[in-house]
C-alpha positions in Angstrom: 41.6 72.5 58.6 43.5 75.4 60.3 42.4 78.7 58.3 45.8 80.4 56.9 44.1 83.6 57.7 44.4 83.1 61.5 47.7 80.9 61.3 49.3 84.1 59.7 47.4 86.7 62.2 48.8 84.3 65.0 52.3 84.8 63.6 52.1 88.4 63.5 51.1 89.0 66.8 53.6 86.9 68.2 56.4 88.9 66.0 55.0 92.1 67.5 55.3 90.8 71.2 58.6 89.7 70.6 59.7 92.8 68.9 57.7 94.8 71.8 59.9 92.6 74.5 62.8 93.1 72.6 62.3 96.8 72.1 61.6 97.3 76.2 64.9 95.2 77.3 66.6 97.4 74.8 65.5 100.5 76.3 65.9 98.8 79.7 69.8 98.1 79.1 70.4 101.4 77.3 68.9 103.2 80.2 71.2 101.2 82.5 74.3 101.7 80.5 73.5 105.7 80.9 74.8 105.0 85.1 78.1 104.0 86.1 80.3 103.8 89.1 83.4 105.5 89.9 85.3 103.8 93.0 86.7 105.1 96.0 90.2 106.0 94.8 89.9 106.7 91.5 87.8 109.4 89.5 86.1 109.4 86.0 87.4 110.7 82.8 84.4 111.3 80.5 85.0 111.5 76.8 81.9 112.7 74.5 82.5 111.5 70.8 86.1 110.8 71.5 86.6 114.2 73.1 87.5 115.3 76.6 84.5 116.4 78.7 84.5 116.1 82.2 86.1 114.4 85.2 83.9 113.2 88.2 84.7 112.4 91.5 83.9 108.6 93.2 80.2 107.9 93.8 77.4 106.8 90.9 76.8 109.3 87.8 74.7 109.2 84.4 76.2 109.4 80.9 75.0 110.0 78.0 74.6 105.4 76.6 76.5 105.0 73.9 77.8 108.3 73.2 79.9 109.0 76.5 82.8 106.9 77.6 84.3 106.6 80.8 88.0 105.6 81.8 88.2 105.1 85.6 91.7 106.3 87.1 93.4 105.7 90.2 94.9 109.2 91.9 94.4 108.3 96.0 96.6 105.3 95.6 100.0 105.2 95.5 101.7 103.1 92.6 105.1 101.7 91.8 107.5 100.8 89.4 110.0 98.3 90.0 113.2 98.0 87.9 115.8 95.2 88.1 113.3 92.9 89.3 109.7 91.8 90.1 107.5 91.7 93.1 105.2 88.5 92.6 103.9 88.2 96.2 104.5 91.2 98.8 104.6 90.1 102.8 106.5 89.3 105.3 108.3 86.7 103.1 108.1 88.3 99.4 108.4 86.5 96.5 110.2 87.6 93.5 110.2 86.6 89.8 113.3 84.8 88.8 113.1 86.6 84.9 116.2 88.2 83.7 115.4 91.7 83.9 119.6 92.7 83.6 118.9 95.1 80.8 117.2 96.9 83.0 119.9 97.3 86.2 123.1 96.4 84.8 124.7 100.0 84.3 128.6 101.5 83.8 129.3 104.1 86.5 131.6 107.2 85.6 135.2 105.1 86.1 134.0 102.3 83.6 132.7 99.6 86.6 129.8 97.9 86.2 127.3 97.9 88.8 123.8 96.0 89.0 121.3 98.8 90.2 117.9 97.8 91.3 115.6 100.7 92.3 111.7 101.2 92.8 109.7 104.4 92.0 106.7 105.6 94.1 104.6 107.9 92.1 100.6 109.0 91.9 98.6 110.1 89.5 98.4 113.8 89.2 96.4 115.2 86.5 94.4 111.9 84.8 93.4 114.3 81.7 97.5 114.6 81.3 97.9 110.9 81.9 95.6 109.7 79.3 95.8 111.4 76.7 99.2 113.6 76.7 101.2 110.9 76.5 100.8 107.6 74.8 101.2 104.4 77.2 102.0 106.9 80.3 103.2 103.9 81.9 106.1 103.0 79.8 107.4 106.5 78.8 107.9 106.7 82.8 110.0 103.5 83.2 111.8 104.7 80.0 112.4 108.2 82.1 113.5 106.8 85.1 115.6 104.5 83.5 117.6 106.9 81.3 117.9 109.4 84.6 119.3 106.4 86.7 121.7 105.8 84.3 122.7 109.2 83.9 123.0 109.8 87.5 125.3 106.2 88.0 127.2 107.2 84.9 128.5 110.8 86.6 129.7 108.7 90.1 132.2 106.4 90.5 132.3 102.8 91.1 132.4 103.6 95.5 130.3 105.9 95.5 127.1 104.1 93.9 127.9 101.0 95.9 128.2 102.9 99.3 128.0 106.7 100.7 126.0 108.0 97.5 123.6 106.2 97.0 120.9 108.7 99.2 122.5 111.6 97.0 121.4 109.2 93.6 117.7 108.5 94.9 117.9 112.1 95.3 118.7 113.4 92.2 117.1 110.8 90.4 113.7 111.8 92.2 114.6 115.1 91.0 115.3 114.9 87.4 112.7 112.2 87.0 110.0 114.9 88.4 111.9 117.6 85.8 110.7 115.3 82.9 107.4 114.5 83.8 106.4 118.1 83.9 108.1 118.5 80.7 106.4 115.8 78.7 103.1 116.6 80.8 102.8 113.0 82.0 100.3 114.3 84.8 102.5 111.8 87.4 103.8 113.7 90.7 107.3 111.5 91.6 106.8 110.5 95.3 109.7 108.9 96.2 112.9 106.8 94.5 114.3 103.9 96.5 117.4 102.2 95.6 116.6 98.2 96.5 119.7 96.8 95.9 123.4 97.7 94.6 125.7 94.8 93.9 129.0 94.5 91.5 127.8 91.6 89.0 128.2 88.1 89.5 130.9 87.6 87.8 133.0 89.8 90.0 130.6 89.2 93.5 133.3 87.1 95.0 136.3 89.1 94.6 134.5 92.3 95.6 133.2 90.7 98.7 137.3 89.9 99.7 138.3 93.2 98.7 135.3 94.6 101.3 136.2 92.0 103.7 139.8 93.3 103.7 138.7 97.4 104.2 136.6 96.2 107.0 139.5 94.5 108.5 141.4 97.1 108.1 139.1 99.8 109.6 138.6 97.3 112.8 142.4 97.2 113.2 142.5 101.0 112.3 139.6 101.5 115.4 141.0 99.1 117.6 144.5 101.2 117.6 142.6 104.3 118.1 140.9 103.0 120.9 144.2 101.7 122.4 145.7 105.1 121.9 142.2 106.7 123.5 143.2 104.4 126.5 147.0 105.0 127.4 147.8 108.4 125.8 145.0 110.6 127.6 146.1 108.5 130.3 149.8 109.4 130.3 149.1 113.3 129.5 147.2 113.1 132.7 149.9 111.2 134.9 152.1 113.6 133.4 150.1 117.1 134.4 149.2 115.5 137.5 153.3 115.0 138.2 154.2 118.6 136.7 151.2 120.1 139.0 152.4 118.2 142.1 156.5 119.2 141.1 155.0 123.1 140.7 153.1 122.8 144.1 156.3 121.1 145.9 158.3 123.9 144.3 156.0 126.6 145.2 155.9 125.3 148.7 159.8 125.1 149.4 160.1 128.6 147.9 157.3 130.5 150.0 158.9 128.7 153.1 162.2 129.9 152.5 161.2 133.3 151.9 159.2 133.1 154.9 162.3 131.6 156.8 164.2 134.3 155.3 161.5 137.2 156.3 161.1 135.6 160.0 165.1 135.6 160.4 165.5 139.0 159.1 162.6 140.1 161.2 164.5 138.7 164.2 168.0 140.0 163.3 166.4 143.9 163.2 165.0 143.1 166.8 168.5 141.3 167.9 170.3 145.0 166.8 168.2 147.1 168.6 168.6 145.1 172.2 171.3 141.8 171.8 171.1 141.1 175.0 167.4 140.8 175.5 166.8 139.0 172.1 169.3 136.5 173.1 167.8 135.7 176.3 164.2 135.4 175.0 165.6 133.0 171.4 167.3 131.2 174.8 164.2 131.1 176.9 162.3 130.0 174.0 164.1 126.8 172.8 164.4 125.4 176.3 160.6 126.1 176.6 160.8 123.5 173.6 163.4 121.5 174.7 162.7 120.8 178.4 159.1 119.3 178.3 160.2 116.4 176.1 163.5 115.6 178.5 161.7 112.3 180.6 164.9 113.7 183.4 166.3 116.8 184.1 169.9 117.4 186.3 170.5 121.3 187.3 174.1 121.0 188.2 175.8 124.0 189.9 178.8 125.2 187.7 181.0 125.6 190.4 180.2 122.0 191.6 182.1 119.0 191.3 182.4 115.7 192.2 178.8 115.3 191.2 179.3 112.2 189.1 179.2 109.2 191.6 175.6 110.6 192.6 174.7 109.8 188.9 172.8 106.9 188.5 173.6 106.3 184.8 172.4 102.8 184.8 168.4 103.8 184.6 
């Protein structure tokens, strides 16, 4: 028989060794759990017995096991918000969820229209001490922000303005205001940008909106189209019409000065005719035969005591 001596020795030996083994993989995973790693874009927030110690940057660190506890959070990458609807797949062709997310983007504008806003918000993580532990659920209190300023910026515009020329002006102030209250409830979030997605009337009134948009871009074409007619022929015209004034004013200007010179050239000759009437009439004489004569093809120098000179006239050539 088996001595009960050496049965119970064997027992206890074995409970030591496992109590030994189980003692060393304790130590093991307790000296493991003292290293952690914080990744590339985020850093560490340590907290020591539930309070705020430290923050460490990405690469591997030792904490105290146990004691220490480390929430990892992202401030190199940019996040987002969406409101009005939901990204499921980004690409080239994104897919979006097909929820009901009206309560979120249907809003009244300042002339009691409704519009259906849907607008994203860039933002990063500032200060991760502020964002975890100012604020409860950081996250929601900044959709509930941007959510309230939205709707306070629509509410102060009217019905055009949201749907066309101010809606830069909205992401603007939105951006602005939205940034005001973070700092103020210490959120620790810096607002990057505000984008409005899309602005549509509801569904309900889509179709009639669309006409009414339809009709002002007809109009404006037909509104361009005249101007562009008018560009055409009245610049046109106003030049024809200079162009006839200028030539009338040169024609004018032309007739005068020769008349006055006509005038000076006559006088000029009538002073010279006083002085010697005889001589001046000779040389005004001698000088419009020197005109006349060399264009006569034949010339007859008649005596004027002659006559009987006609038969020797041969008028036929």
């Amino acid at each position: 028989m088996v001595n009960a001596e050496e049965v119970k020795r064997n027992v206890t030996l074995n409970a030591k060794k496992y109590i030994n083994i189980g003692i060393i993989l304790l130590v093991v995973i307790v000296i493991l759990s003292g290293f952690y790693v914080v990744q590339a874009e985020n850093v560490g927030v340590i907290l020591r017995f539930g309070k705020y110690t430290k923050t460490t940057e990405p690469g591997l660190h030792i904490k105290i096991p146990v004691i220490d506890k480390v929430y990892q959070v992202a401030v190199e990458r940019q996040l987002k918000e969406e409101f009005g609807f939901r990204t499921l797949k980004a690409g080239v062709t994104s897919q979006y969820s097909r929820g009901n997310f009206s309560s979120e983007s249907v809003m009244l504008t300042g002339d009691l229209n409704v519009v259906v806003v849907e607008w994203i918000i860039q933002y990063r993580v500032e200060d991760p001490y502020k964002y975890l532990f100012r604020v409860r659920n950081s996250r929601q209190t900044l959709r509930d922000m941007s959510e309230a300023s939205m709707r306070k910026v629509v509410g102060d515009r009217t019905f055009n303005e949201v749907l066309t020329v101010g809606r830069q002006e909205i992401s603007q102030t939105v951006e602005a205001n939205l940034q005001v209250l973070c700092e103020q409830y210490e959120t620790g979030i810096r607002i990057k940008q505000v984008v409005l997605q899309n602005v549509n009337p509801p569904d309900a009134v889509k179709a009639s909106f669309n006409e009414v948009n339809q009709a002002q871009q007809d109009k404006e074409k037909l509104i361009n189209q005249a101007r562009s007619e008018y560009n055409k022929i009245i610049p046109k015209a106003k030049g024809e019409a200079l162009q006839t004034i200028q030539k009338a004013q040169g024609y004018a200007s032309e007739r005068v000065n020769g008349s006055k010179g006509d005038v000076a050239r006559f006088v000029a000759v009538l002073k010279e005719y006083e002085k010697a009437p005889e001589i001046t009439r000779q040389r005004i004489y001698l000088e419009t035969m020197g005109k006349v004569l060399p264009v006569m093809k034949k010339k007859f120098i008649i005596d004027e005591t002659g006559s009987g000179v006609l038969p020797l006239l041969n008028l036929d050539n």
